[in-house]
TORMAR-625767 format. One record per residue (C-alpha): x, y, z. Coordinates in steps of 0.02 Angstrom, whole numbers, padded with zeros to 5 digits, always signed. Each point is the difference from the previous one (the first is absolute). Layout:
TORMAR-625767
XYZ...
end
This chain:
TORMAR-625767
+00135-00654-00382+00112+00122+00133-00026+00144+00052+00067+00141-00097+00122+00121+00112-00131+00139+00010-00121-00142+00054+00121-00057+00132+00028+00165+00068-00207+00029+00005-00015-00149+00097+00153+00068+00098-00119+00152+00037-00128-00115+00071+00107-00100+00106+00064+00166+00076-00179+00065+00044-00040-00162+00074+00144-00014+00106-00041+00174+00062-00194-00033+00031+00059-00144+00097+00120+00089+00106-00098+00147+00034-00174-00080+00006-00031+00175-00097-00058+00004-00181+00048+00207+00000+00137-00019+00090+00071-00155-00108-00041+00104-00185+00116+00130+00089+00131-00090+00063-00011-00091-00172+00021+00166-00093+00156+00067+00119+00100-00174-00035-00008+00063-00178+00035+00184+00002-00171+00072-00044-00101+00116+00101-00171-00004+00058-00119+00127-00047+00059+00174-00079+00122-00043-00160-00002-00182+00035-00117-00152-00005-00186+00033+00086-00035-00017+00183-00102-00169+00031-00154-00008-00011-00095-00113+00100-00164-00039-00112-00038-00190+00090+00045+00011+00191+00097-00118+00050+00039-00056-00178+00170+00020-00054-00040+00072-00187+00138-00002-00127+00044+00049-00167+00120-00046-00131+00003+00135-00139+00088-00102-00170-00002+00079-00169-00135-00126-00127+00126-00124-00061+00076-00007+00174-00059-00203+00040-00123+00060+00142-00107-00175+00010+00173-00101-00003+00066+00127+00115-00178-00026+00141+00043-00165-00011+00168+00003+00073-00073+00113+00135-00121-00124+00062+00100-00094+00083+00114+00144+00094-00170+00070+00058-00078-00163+00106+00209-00029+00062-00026+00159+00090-00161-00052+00050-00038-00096+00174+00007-00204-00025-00177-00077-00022-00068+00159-00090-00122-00072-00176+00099+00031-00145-00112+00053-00091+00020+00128-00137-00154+00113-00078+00073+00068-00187-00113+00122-00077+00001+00072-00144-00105+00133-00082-00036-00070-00202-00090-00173-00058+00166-00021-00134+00120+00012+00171-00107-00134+00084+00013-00092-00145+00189+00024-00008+00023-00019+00167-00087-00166+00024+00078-00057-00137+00180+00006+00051-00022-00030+00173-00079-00154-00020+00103-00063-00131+00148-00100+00093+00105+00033-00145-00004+00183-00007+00139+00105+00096-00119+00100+00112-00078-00179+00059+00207-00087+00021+00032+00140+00128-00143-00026+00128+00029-00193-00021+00189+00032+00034-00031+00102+00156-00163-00109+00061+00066-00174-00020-00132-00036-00149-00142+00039+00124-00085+00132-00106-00169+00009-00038-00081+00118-00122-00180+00055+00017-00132+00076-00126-00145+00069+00075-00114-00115-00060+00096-00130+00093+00023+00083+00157-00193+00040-00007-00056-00202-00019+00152-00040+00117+00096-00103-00107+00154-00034+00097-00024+00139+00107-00040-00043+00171+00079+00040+00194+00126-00132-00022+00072+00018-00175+00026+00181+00044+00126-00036+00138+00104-00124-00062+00035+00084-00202+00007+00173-00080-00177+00033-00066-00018+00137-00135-00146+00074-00003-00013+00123-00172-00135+00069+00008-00063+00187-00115-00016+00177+00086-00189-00018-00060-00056-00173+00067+00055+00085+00181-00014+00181-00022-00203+00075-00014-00121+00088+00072-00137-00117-00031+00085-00165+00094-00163-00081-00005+00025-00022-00167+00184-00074+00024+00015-00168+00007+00137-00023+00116-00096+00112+00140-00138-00127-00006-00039-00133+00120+00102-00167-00084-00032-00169+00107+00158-00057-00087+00082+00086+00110-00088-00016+00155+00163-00114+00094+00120+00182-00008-00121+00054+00123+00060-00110+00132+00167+00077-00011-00029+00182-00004+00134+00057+00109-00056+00218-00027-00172+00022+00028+00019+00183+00034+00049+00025-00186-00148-00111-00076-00092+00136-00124-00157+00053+00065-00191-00099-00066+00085-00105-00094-00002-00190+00020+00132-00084+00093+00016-00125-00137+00011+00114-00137+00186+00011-00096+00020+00173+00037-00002-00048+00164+00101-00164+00020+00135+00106-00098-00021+00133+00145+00038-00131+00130+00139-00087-00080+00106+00193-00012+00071-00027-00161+00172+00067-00083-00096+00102-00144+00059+00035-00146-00033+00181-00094+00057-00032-00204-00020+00190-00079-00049+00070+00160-00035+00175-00066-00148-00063-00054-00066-00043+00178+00003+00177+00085-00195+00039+00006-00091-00022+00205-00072-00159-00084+00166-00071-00032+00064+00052+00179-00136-00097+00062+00007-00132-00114+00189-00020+00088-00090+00035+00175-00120-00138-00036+00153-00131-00013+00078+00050+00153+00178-00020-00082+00136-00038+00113+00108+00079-00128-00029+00085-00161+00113+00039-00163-00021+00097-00127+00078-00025-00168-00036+00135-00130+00109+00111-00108-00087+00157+00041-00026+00029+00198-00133+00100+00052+00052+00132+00125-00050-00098+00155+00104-00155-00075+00129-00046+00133+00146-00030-00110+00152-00126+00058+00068-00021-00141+00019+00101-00171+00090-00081-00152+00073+00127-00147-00046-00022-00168+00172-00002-00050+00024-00166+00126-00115-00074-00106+00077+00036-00165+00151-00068+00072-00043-00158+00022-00105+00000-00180-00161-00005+00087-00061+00144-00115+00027+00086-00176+00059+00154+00027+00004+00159-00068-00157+00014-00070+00034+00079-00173-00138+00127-00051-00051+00063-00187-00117+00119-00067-00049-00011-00161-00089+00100-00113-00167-00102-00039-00064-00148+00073+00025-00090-00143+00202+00037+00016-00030-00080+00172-00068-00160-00045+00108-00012-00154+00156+00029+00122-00051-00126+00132-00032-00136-00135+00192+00016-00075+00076+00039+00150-00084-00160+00074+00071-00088-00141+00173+00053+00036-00021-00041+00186-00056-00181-00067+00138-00008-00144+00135+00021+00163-00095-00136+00114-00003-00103-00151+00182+00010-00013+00044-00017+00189-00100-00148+00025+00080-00064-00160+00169+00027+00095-00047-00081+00160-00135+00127+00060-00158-00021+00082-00169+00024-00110-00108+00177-00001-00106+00055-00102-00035+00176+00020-00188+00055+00022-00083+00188-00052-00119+00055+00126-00103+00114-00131-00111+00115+00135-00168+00075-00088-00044+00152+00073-00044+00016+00162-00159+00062-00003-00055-00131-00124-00147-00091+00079+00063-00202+00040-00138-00057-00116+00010+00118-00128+00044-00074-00178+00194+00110-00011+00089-00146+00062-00074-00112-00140+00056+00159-00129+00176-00017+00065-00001-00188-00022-00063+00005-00165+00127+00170-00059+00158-00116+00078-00072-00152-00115-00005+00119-00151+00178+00039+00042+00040-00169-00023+00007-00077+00188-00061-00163+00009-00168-00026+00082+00058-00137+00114+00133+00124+00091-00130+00146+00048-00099-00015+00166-00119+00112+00077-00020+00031+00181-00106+00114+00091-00121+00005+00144-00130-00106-00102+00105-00085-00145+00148-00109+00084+00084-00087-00158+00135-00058+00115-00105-00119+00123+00108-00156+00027+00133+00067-00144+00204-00001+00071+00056+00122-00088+00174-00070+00050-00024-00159-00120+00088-00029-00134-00153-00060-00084-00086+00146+00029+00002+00127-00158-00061+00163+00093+00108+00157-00037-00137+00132+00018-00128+00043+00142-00127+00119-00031-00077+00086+00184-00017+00145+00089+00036-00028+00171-00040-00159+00042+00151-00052+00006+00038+00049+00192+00052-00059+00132+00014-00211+00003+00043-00015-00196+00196-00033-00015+00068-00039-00144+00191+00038-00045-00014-00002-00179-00098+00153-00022+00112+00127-00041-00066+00149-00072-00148+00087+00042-00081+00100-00145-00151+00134+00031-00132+00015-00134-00085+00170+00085-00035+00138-00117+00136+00125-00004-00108+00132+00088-00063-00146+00126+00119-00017+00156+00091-00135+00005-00033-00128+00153+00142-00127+00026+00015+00019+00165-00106-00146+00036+00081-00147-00107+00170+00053+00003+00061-00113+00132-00049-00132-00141+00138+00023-00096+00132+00003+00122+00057-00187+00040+00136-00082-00057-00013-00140-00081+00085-00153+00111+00042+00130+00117+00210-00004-00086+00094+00125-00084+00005-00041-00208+00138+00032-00105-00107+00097-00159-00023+00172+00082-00191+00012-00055-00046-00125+00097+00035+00089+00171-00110+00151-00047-00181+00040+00002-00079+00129-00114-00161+00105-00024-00063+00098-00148-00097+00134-00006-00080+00128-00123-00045+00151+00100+00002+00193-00008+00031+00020+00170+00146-00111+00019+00025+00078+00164-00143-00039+00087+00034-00176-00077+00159-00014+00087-00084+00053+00161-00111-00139-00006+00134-00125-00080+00081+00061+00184-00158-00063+00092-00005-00136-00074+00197-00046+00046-00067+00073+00202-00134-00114-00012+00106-00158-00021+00115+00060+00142+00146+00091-00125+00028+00186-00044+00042+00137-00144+00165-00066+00009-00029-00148-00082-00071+00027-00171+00102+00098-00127-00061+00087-00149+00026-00044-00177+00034+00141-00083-00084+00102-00091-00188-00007-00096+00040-00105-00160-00073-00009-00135-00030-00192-00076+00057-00014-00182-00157-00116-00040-00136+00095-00092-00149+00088+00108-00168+00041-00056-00043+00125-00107-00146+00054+00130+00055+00136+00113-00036-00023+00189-00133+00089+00075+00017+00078+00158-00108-00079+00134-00101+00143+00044-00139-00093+00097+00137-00070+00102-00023-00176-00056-00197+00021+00041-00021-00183-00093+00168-00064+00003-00097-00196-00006-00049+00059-00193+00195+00025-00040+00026-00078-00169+00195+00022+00006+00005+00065-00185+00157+00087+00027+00079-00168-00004+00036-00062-00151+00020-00186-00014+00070-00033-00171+00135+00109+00014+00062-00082+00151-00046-00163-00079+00137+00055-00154+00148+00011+00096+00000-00148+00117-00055-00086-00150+00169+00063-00102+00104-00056+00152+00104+00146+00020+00011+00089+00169-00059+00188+00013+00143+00115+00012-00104+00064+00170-00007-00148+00044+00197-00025+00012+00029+00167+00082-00147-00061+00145+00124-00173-00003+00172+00104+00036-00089+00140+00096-00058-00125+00107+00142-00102+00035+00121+00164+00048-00163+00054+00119+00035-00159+00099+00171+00011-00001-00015+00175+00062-00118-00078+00131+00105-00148+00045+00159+00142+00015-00099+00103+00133-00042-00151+00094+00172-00051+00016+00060+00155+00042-00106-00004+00136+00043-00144+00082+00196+00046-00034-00033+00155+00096-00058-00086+00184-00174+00107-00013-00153-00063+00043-00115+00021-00111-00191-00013-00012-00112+00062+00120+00081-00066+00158+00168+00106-00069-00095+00167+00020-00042-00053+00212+00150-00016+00019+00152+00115+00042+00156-00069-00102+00161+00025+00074+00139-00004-00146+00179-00030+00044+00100+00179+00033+00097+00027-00179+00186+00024+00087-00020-00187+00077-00106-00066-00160+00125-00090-00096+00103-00068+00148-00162-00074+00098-00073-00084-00164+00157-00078-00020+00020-00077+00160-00039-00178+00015-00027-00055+00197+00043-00208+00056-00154-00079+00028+00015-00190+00069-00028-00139-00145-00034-00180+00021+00141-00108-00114-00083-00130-00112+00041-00124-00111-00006+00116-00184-00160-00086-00115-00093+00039-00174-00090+00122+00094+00085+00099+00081+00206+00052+00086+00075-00075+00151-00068+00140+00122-00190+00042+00071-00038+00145+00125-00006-00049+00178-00184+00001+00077-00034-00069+00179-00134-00121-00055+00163-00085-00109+00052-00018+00174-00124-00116+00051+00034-00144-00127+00003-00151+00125-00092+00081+00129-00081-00151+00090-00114+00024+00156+00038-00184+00046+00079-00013+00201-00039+00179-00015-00046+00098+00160-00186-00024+00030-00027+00077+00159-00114+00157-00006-00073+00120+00144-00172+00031-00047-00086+00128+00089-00174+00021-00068-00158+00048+00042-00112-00141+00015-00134-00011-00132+00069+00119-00092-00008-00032-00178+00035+00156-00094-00003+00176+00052+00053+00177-00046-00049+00137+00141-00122+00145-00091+00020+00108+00139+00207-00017-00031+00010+00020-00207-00140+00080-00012-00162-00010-00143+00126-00038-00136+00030-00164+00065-00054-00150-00155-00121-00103+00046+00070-00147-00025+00114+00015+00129-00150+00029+00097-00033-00200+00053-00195+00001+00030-00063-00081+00133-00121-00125-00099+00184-00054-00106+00055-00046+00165-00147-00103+00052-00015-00066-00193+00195-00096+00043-00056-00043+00187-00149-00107-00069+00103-00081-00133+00143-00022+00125-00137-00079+00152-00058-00122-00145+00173-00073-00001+00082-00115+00150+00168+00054+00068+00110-00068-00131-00083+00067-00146+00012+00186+00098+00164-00009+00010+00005-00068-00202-00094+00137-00051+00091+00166+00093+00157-00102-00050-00044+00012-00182-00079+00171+00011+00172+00080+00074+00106-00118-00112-00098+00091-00134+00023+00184+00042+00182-00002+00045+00056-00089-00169-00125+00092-00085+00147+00033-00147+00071-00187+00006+00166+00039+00060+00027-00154+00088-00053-00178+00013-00185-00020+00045+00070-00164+00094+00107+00089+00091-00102+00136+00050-00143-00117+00048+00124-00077+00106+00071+00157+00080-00179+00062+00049-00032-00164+00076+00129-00016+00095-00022+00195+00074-00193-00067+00039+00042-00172+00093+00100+00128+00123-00144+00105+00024-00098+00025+00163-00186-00040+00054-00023+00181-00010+00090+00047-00174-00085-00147-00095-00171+00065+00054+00055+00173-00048+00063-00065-00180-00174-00059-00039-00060+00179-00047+00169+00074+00002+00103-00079-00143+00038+00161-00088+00077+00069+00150+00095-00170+00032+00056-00005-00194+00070+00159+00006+00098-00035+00160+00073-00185-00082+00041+00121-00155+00081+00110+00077+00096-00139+00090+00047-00085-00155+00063+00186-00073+00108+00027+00153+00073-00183-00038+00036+00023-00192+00088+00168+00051+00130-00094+00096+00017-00135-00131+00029+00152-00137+00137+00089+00119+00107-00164+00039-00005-00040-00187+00043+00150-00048+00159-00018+00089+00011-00166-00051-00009+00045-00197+00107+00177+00020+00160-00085+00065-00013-00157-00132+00014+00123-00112-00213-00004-00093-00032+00148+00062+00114+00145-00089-00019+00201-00031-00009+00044-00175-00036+00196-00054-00143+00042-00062-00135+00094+00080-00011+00182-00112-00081+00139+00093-00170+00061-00067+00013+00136-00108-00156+00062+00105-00081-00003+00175-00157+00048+00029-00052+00044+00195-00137+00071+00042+00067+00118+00136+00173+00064-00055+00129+00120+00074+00128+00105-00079+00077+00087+00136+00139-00137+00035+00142+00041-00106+00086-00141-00114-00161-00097-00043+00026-00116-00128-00160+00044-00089-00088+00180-00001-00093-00051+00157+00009-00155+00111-00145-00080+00097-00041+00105+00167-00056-00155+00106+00147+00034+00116-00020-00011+00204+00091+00144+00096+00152-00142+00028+00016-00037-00205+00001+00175-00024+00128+00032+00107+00113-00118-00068-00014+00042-00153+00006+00183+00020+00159-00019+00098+00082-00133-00130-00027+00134-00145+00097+00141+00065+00169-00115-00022+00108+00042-00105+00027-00165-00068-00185-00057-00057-00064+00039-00178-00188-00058+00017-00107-00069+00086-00183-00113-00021-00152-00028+00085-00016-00203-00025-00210-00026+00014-00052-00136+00091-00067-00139-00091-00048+00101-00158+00045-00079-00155+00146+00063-00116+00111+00023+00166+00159-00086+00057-00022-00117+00112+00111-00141+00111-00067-00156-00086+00062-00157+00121-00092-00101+00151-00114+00170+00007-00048+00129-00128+00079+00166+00118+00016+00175-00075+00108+00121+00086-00040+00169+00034+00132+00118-00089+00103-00042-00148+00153+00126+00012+00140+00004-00150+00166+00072+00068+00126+00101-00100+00098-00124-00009-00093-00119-00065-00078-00096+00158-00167-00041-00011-00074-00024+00176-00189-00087+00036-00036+00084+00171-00135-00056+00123-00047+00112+00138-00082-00049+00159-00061+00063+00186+00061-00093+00131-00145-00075+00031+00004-00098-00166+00164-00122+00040-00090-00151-00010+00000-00159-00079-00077+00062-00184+00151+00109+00005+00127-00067+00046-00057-00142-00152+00023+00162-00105+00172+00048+00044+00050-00177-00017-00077-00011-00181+00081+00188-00050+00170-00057+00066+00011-00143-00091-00085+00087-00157+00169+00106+00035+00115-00138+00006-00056-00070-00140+00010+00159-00097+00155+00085-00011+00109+00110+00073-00108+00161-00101-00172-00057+00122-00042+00011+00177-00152-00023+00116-00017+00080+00167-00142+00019+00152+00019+00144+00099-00096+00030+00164-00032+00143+00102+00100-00036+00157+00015-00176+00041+00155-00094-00035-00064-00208-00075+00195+00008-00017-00030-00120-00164+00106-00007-00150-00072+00150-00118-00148+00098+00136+00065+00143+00070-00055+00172+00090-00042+00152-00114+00165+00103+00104+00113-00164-00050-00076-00035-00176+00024+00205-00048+00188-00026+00041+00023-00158-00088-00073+00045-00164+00118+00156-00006+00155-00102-00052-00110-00099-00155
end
């Protein structure tokens, strides 16, 4: 199962924070930095300032619409989060969830080796994974000090089994003898919670730091739940819920319409109101038909199965154990559906325990609740939602609406009612209906804009009873006594019995079909336009391109360098040049092994406080009983095994992604330690993070020489070429923005310049001869950049009148090193390659590198005159 795009951009989101946290040793710091690589502000109009809840706890949040994948999408983040993590940390994961049905669910798929969720954390973990109830982690089955370090343990545990304020009566704060051999381990005694036993879970889970896990973290806001997350002494903490609370730190937000996109969700939801409850029922039963009469006929024609589910909601102020739902039951039966496809479920009735409602042997089409239904119960074929409260009664959807909104197999299908969801109503204030029809869209992470309504109050041709409706004057004092007598079964009975749709019922079928084209047309026209959309779309400022350069600048196609291939089935003759391409055949056999190590001795680990400051995560924070835990198991070994085991414990953090041969790296590694002194062998005992990163960085500096020569290599055989076809965004989006240079390309450009790029660019724009100019941002996605042996984006894009397009990098004198002059060599050949229409230039203050295409600003202002 992949990732879906939205999915891989989320996880994109995560890697960016933790490449941040780890180069500013600064969990603020890194959610701002973060935020500024994508355009959005902090604070006023933009996402909230960071809020530090767990010190020294990086605490994240991914906000995805229900629908969205979150529990695939944790998955995949499990292994990004202990990467960034220091080598020899437990990986050991705490998932919590707040319901007994999402423990149930969660188990479940997790520990089934066959189910998606379970495939990805074997995939990234080698098969090491071990899943945990906690009834096993309580009698230790499994779960001891070494298991932990050598596999991924999953501990999934419930927000209630960890969160009270009676822990006596928890079991895992109690004193367990099964897990008295942690205790010889604890590496944090400073964090240990207060009168409780050291041998208690609570505790062994405090000492081991875990990765933890939030699923619908809205519902873990309360001081208990803080301190339930306290109590773990997380080394890092997500959050996955739909609905942040306002002290969520949000990395990542996915759009609804992202998720209709790639079929995730039915959407628009199609609302009716009808007239009488009895028109709603009567509706939902044919128009289920119909919805089952086109999956009938697509799976006939190669389709998938459905078979689409009613949820009928009672009234919500209908006690659980009241006997309405039984009434309902028996007035559908009267009507002629079959006993054996009507379920109950409620808070005390669960007519759905063990049931998979996604069987084709299963003959449920109707579930009768109120809102028990929440959060935890998927399933894709329920389609329409119709509320039984009196007309007078509000209306309370908001609660189960997310229930209807899946998509079946998660894939567009070709009969049109099959990507919608519906809900029918019966209400006098159909307003106040909507509102809460809105809510109930907010509360699975989606907005007013996604539901549509279907026309006007109709009127169902089958026959009511005679019986007027009273008004509720007591305000549905006894609503549990409602004996639904406005609903009249043998009428309904008569016409699904005759076989011939109700002419309602075929306006509701067309209505609905033009609603979600009208949907699907906005959506496109969205994305057509460059917006962003969604929440993140209102942070930001969006720059469009200036009309009188519009059609000339969306036309333009710049050369970007290609790899030539052999054409296949799958795909043409050409792929977009990356650097890691480069590094096919990179080999650190006879490679360079020597290294300068200059390290502290007995350093393991360290980040200085009193230089980053309070924000600094703790698990960069190397404790000084870690460091005595890997002296004892080092001193335990002779010599030879020392060296074995700091060889295999750098081997393993610098080809933490596989990239090369674990042969060769073993070999590399060994090689670099038999050339090691006295002095730097004793030092790489309780320094081997320190050591790794030098040999890593080493190893980069190699593969960066490698990619340059072959570049060369591949450019003049001819499999490198420049083909156009980079399209300039129809939108930018920087944070900062200025308007006051004249010519911009867009309404405003991004105002990062220094007082040198400002110059330049100011002085380039009074010629004559240039139309308009661009701000290229640094490493932002969307931009143009100089794909070859290094990923380089200039600073200034500049179009002449002419026709010229020029990619300009500026820099002080004090910049002509070696990174740049790898730069110009890149642009000029990216010029060579491209045509007489394209050229790249570096332009320094004052000094002269007198090098084919860098020049001063006096020289370069004369030479661009005569293009």
């Amino acid at each position: 199962m992949e990732l879906k795009n939205y999915q891989k951009k989320t996880i994109s989101d995560l890697d960016s924070y933790l490449s941040f946290l780890n180069s500013t040793h600064n969990m603020i710091t890194a959610y701002q930095e973060h935020w500024n690589a994508q355009d959005v502000r902090i604070g006023f109009g933009g996402v909230p300032q960071y809020r530090d809840t767990i010190p020294g706890t990086p605490h994240v949040c991914f906000k995805v619409p229900t629908g969205g994948g979150k529990t695939f999408m944790a998955c995949a983040s499990v292994k990004p989060i202990f990467d960034a993590m220091p080598m020899g940390k437990p990986r050991v994961v705490a998932w919590l969830v707040p319901s007994n049905s999402i423990l149930e669910q969660t188990i479940k798929t997790l520990s089934d080796v066959n189910h998606p969720y379970r495939q990805r954390l074997d995939f990234d973990f080698a098969g090491r994974v071990v899943v945990y109830t906690k009834e096993q982690l309580l009698s230790g089955q499994g779960f001891n000090p070494t298991a932990v370090r050598e596999q991924l343990s999953v501990c999934i545990l419930s927000y209630d089994s960890i969160r009270s304020n009676k822990k006596d009566g928890r079991k895992v704060y109690q004193e367990n003898s099964q897990l008295a051999p942690f205790t010889k381990s604890f590496t944090s005694p400073e964090t240990m919670i207060a009168d409780i036993d050291d041998t208690a879970l609570i505790q062994v889970l405090n000492q081991l730091s875990p990765v933890v896990i939030v699923d619908e973290s809205h519902n873990a806001q309360s001081d208990l739940s803080v301190e339930m997350l306290n109590n773990l002494n997380p080394s890092f903490v997500l959050d996955l819920t739909a609905t942040p609370k306002s002290n969520s730190n949000i990395i990542s937000y996915v759009d609804a319409r992202e998720l209709k996109s790639e079929n995730m969700v039915k959407l628009p939801v199609v609302v009716y109101n009808r007239t009488s409850r009895q028109s709603v029922i009567a509706d939902a039963i044919q128009l289920r038909g119909s919805i089952e009469q086109q999956a009938l006929a697509e799976e006939a024609a190669g389709g998938a199965y459905i078979r689409p589910i009613v949820l009928v909601q009672a009234q919500s102020k209908v006690h659980e154990d009241s006997e309405t739902f039984d009434k309902i039951k028996t007035k559908l039966i009267d009507m002629g559906i079959p006993n054996e496809q009507i379920a109950i479920k409620t808070a005390n009735i669960n007519e759905l325990k063990n049931v998979n409602l996604m069987s084709r042997a299963c003959p449920i089409r109707y579930i009768i609740t109120v809102n028990a239904l929440k959060e935890g119960w998927d399933c894709p074929f329920a389609y329409i939602l119709a509320s039984l409260a009196n007309k007078t009664s509000a209306v309370d959807v908001e609660q189960i609406l997310g229930r209807i909104l899946r998509q079946p197999y998660a894939r567009r299908h070709r009969a049109p009612l099959l990507n919608t969801s519906y809900v029918l109503t019966s209400s006098n204030d159909f307003r106040d209906t909507l509102e809460n029809i809105v809510k109930g869209l907010n509360k699975a992470g989606f907005s007013r804009k996604d539901f549509r309504l279907g026309g006007e109050t109709q009127t169902s041709s089958i026959p009511e009873p005679g019986k007027p409706e009273q008004p509720d004057l007591l305000g549905a004092l006894a609503p549990e006594e409602d004996d639904f007598e406005d609903i009249a079964p043998e009428a309904v009975r008569a016409v699904l019995e005759g076989g011939v749709t109700d002419a309602g019922i075929a306006g509701m079928l067309d209505e609905a079909q033009k609603k979600a084209e009208e949907y699907n047309a906005v959506l496109t026209g969205s994305e057509g336009s460059g917006l962003f959309g969604g929440e993140l779309g209102e942070m930001m400022n969006q720059c469009k391109i200036q009309e009188q350069f519009s059609d000339e600048a969306l036309s333009l196609q710049i050369p970007q360098l290609f790899l030539k291939t052999a054409p296949s089935l799958f795909g043409g003759e050409y792929t977009l040049l990356t650097k890691e391409a480069l590094s096919d055949g990179f080999s650190l056999n006879g490679q360079d092994a020597q290294i300068s190590f200059e390290l502290a001795t007995g350093e393991m680990y360290r980040v200085d406080i009193d230089k980053f400051g309070e924000a600094v995560p703790k698990y960069q924070l190397a404790s000084k009983a870690e460091s005595e835990y890997l002296r004892e198991r080092l001193a335990r070994l002779p010599e030879e095994g020392k060296t074995k085991l700091c060889t295999s414990m750098i081997c393993n953090q610098i080809n933490r992604s596989n990239q090369l041969a674990a042969t060769e790296v073993n070999e590399y590694v060994t090689r670099i330690i038999k050339k090691m002194t006295e002095d730097e062998l004793a030092a790489l005992e309780t320094s081997v993070s320190t050591y790794a990163r030098k040999i890593q960085q080493k190893i980069e500096t190699l593969e960066d020489i490698y990619r340059e020569n072959r570049f060369d290599r591949m450019l003049d055989g001819g499999a490198i070429v420049c083909r156009p076809t980079y399209v300039l965004p129809k939108v930018i989006t920087p944070v900062d923005s200025t308007e006051s240079i004249p010519k911009s390309l867009y309404d405003a450009e991004k105002n990062d310049m220094n007082d040198f790029e400002f110059r330049v660019i100011n002085t380039i724009v009074s010629l004559d001869n240039i139309k308009w100019w661009h701000r290229i941002a640094d490493r932002k996605s969307g931009e143009f950049v100089l794909n070859g042996f290094i990923h380089h984006y200039p600073d200034f894009m500049v179009m002449t009148k002419s026709g010229i397009l020029i990619l300009l990098e500026t820099k002080g004198d004090y910049l002509a090193n070696d990174e740049n002059k790898a730069k110009l060599n890149l642009g000029r050949k990216w010029q060579a390659q491209s045509g007489t229409q394209y050229r790249y230039f570096m332009v320094f203050k004052d000094k002269n590198l007198k090098v084919d295409g860098a020049y001063i600003l006096d020289e370069f202002v004369e030479m661009i005159k005569g293009l």
